[in-house]
N, C-alpha and C positions, 0 to 999 in steps of 0.2 A: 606787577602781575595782578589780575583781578581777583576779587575772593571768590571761591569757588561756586558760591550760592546765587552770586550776582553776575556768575558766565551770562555771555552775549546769546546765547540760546537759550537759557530760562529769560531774560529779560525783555528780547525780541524775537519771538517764534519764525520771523521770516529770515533768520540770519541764515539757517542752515544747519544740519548734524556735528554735533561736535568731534572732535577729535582729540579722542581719549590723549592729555598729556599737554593741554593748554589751547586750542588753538579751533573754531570754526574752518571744517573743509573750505568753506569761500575766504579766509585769513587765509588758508594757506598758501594755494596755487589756484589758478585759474581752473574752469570747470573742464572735468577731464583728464585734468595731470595726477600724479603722483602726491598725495596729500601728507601721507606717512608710509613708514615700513613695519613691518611686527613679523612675531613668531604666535600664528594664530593657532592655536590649541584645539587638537581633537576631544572628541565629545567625551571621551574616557576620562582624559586629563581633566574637562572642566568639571566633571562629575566629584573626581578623587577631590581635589581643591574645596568646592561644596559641600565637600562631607566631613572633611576635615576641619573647615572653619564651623561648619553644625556642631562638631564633637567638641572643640576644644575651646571657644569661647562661649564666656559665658550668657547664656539667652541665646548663643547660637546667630543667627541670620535673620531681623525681627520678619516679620511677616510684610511688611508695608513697602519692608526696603525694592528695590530697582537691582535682578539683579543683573554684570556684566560678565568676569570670569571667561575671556574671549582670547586676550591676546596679552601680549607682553609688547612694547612697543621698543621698538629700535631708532627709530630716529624721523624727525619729521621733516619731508620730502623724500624723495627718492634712497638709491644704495648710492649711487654713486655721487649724490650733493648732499651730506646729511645736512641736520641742521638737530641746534637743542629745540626747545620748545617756544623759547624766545627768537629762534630765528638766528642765533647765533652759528658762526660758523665753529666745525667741530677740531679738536686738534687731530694734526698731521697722522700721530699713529692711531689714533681710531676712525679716521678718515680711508686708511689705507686700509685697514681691516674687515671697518665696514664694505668697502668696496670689491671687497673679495667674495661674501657672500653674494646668493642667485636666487631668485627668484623660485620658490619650490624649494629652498634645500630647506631639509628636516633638521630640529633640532631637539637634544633629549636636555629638559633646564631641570636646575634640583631646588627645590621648595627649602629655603633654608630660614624664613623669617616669615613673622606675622604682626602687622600694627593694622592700628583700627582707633578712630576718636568716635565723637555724633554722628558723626557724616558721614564715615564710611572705611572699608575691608580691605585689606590688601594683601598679599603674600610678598613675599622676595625672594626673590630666585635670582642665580647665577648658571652660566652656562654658555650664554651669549653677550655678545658686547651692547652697550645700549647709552645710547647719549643720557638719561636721564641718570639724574645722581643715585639714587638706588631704582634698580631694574627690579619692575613689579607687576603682577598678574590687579588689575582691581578686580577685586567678586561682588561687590554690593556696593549700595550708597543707597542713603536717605532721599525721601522724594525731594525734587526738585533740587536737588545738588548733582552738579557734574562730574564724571569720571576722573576730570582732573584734580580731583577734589584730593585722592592718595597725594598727591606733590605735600601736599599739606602735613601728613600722618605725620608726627616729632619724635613718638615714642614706638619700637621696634621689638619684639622680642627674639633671640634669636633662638632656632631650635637645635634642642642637642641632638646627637647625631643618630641616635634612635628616633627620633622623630619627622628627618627630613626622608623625604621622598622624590620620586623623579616624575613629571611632566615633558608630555609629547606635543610635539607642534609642525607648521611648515610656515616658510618664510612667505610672506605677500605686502607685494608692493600696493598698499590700497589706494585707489582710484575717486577723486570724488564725484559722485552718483554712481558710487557700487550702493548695493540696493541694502538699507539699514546701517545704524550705526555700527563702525567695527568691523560688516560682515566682512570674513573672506572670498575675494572672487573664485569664483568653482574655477578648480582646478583644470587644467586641458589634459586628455589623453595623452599621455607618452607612450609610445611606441618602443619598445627595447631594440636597438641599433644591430645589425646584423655584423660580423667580422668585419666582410669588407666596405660596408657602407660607414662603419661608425665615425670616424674620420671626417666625413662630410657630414653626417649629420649632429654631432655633439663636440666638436674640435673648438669651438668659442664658446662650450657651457663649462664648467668646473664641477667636475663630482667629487664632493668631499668623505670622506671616510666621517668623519667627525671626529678627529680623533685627536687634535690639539688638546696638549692637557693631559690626557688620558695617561692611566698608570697601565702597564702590559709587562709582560714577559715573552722571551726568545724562545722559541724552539725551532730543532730542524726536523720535519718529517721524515721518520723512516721507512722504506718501502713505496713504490708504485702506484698504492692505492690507498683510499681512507687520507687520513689529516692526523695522524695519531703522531704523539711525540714520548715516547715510553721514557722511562726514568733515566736518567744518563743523558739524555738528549734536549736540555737545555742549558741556555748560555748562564755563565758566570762570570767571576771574574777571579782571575791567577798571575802566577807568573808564568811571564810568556818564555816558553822554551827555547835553547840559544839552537843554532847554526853553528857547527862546526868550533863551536865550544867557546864564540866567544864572549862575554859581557855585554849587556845592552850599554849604550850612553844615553836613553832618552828615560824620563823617568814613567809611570804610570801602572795600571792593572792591564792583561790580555783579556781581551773577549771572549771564552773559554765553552769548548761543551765540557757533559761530567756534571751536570747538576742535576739534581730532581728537579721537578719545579716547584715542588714549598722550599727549596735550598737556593731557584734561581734567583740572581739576581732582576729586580726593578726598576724598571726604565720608564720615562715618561717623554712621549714627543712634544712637540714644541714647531708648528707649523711655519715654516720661512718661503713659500711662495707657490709656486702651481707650476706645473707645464704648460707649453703652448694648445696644446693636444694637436694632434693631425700626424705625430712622430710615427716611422714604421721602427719598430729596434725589435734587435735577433736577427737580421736578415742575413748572417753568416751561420747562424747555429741553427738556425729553424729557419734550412734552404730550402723547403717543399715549397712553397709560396713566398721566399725572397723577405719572410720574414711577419711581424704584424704592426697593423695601423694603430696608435693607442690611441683613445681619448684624452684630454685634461683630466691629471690630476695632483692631489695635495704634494709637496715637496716638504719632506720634517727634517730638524737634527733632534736626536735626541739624547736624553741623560741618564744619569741612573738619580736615585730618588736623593743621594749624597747631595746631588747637587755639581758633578762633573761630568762632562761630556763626552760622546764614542767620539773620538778622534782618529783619522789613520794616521801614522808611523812611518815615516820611510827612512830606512836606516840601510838602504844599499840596493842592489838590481833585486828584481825578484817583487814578489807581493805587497803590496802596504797594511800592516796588520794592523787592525781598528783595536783600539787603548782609551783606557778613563783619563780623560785630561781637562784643563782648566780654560778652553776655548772652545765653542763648539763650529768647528771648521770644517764639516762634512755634510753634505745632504744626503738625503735618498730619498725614493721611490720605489714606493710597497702596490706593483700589480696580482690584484687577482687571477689565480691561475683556474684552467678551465681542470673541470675536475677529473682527477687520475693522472695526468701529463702536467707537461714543462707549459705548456702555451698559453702565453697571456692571455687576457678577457679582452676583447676588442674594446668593448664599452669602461673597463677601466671600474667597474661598479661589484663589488662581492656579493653574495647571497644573502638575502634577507636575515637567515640566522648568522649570520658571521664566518659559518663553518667552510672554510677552504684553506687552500693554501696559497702563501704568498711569494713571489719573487721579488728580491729586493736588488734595485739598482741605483748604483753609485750615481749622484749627478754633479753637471758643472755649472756653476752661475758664471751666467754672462754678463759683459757690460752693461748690457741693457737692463739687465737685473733678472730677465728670463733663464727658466732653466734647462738645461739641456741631458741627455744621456750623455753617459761617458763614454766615447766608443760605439753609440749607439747599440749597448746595453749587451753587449755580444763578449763584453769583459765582466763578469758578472761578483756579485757579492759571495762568496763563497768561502772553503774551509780546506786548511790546509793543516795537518797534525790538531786537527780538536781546534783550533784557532780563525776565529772570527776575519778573514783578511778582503783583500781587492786585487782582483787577478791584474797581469800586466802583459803576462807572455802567456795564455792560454785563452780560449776560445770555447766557451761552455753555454748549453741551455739554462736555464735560471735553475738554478737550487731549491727547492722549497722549504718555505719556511711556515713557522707559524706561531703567528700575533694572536696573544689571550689578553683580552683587555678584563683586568681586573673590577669586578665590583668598586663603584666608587662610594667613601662615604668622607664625610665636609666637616672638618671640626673649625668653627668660625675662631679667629682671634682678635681683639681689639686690637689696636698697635697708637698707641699715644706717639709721633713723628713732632721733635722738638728740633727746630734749624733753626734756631737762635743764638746759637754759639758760632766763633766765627770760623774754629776749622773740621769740627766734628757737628753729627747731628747723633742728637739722644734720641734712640728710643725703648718703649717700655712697652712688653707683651701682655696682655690682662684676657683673663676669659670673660664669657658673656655674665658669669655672676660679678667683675669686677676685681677679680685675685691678679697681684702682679703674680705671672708668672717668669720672665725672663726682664732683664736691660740691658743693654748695650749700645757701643757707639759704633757709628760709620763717618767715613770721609765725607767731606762736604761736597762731593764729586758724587756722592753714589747714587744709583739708579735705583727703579723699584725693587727691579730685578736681585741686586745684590740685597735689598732688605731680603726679600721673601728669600734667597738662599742661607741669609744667616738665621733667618729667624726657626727654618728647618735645622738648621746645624744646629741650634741652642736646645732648643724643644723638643729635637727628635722623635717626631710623629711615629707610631707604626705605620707599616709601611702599606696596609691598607685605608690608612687617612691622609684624604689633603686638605691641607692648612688654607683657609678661606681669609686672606685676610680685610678686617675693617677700619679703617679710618676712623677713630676715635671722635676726632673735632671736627670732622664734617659729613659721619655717618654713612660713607660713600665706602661699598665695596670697592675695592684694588684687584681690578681685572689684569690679568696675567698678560695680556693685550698693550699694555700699558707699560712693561718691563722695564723699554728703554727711556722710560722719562726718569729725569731727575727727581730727587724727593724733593728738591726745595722748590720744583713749580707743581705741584700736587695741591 
């Protein structure tokens, strides 16, 4: 790779605009195409980043510097062909991931780090997946050094978690000869999708809640109107009540109402695919119209923060009652409901503040890896004795529910990853000043995934902290995205 000083655009002015993360728009694709992807940041977010890099290093942002603070870059070429910066092709599961994201979709990244040499500023943020080894906003550079110049940055500081902050943006496929380096292309009008039109017009777009990741709590709304969930009326977890007096045989916790919500328990989704959109589901509960068309959306399983997953139960005719268990073998589907009633949002999109309520529906994966309604969603996720189940023999409009997604805050952990032994891999938890904090071993089989659930088991975060973890030896966040890779190809 070139030094950053001696990029092909300080050297020869006729090359073309760089493209922040290695690479001249004319290196990348022909004039026209897809040159990179990013999460280009609102003017708010670049302001906050700027003010914070003024406050907290020292001299601040010299006066001479160049600055950029534009975008966060996700991959160069297109969503759907990433590439690193060299051109390389990307692995299978962040090819798949990337590929999920759309053009326009917003994303909230959290400021969690700050490095800077001679040449130039940068933050780190997590939030979003990104080909580059750590994912980073540049804010400044020295004259005549290029943007790619952060690849460079060695030294990192990470911040504690009273210092990290969040960052607003939207996804853009930039195009080369969009007008300036970086800029994002203006956005088109969207038109909000009418009940019966949204099917045809958003059925191949993907509306994401954003919600992968995210820590929430259960409630069921009480009453007709409003989204209120009074005390009592959040899920937990119990023993699940017998039937006719006999012994379960399966082991696990019941999904429980009877909690407050500073007593409920803590769940975290974990996004496994999308809908097709174009579905009408309800068409037996909600016969006034044969039912509704939904758009694309996110499909999650989720867990509690343990690190176990809601699993349904089937233990005889009757309901399958959702249990903490050690696979996560269930999906769903959280639509927005139109406010005061049972009726889905055609457009499949919540209200800007959050505030509504949800229906949640069971789903099926197909062969094809698509997912489907169960029943076409007329069997619905619902509650039987205070217990969280999945109808079998009844026929109900959706239940409301409602999803509080918890304040997030990021306590970073180093993780020294030793696979030099031949049937275990060592590893060792350190914070950002260096203190071991935990060690332990895993199979030589195991996934990220299984690191990052021991490494919560050992450490026991509260439960309004998530564990960011970093790669020790090659300073690369461990995106959550990345679960099912092995540790020994990392």
């Amino acid at each position: 790779m070139q030094n950053p000083r001696l990029t092909r655009s300080q050297s020869d002015p006729q090359a073309g605009p760089v493209v922040d993360d290695g690479a001249t728009e004319t290196d990348v694709v022909e004039n026209g195409k897809i040159s990179y992807s990013a999460v280009f940041l609102d003017d708010e977010s670049q302001q906050k980043i700027m003010e914070f890099c003024r406050r907290t290093l020292d001299g601040g942002i010299p006066e001479r510097w160049k600055r950029h603070c534009d975008h966060m870059t996700i991959c160069v070429g297109s969503l759907s062909n990433p590439k690193t910066e060299d051109f390389r092709s990307v692995a299978d599961t962040m090819q798949k991931h990337i590929s999920r994201y759309q053009d326009g979709q917003k994303f909230e990244l959290n400021v969690v780090s700050v490095g800077h040499n001679e040449d130039v500023i940068a933050v780190g943020v997590i939030g979003c997946v990104s080909c580059n080894r750590n994912p980073h906003v540049t804010v400044a550079t020295a004259p005549f050094v290029a943007p790619n110049a952060s690849n460079f940055i060695s030294k990192w500081r990470m911040l504690e978690a009273t210092e990290q902050f969040k960052v607003t943006g939207q996804l853009r496929q930039h195009r080369s000869g969009s007008h300036g380096q970086g800029a994002a292309p203006a956005p088109a009008a969207v038109a909000q999708p009418s009940q019966e039109d949204a099917a045809a017009e958003v059925k191949d777009g993907f509306v994401s809640h954003f919600w992968h990741e995210k820590r929430f709590k259960l409630g069921l709304v009480k009453g007709e109107t409003g989204n209120e969930c009074p005390d009592g009326s959040w899920f937990g977890t119990g023993t699940k009540k017998m039937f006719g007096g006999e012994e379960p045989e399966w082991p696990g916790m019941a999904l429980m109402l009877g909690f407050s919500k500073e007593d409920a328990t803590t769940f975290v989704f974990q996004e496994t695919g999308k809908t097709k959109g174009g579905e009408t589901v309800n068409p037996r509960t909600l016969p006034e119209t044969g039912g509704v068309t939904v758009a694309s959306v996110p499909v999650y399983s989720f867990r509690a923060v343990c690190g176990t997953w809601v699993t349904a139960i089937d233990d005889g005719p009757g309901p399958e009652y959702y249990m903490l268990s050690s696979e996560p073998t269930n999906h769903f589907a959280f639509l927005p409901l139109e406010p005061n009633s049972r009726w889905p949002l055609a457009s499949g999109v919540p209200p800007p503040d959050g505030d509504c309520s949800y229906g949640m529906y069971s789903m099926e994966k197909k062969g094809t890896g698509e997912f489907a309604y169960w029943m076409d969603g007329d069997y619905p996720v619902y509650i039987i004795e205070n217990q969280l189940c999945c109808a079998s023999d009844e026929c109900e409009p959706p239940t409301r529910y409602k999803v509080s997604l918890m304040a997030e805050k990021h306590r970073v952990i180093q993780v020294d990853i030793d696979c030099g032994g031949a049937s275990m891999i060592s590893v060792t938890c350190q914070s950002v000043a260096g203190e071991t904090l935990a060690r332990f071993e895993l199979p030589s089989y195991a996934t990220l995934g299984d690191l990052r659930h021991q490494a919560n088991k050992v450490l026991q975060p509260p439960e309004e902290i998530t564990l960011s973890l970093l790669n020790l030896r090659s300073g690369q966040v461990l995106s959550p995205s990345e679960d099912a890779e092995r540790l020994t190809k990392l």
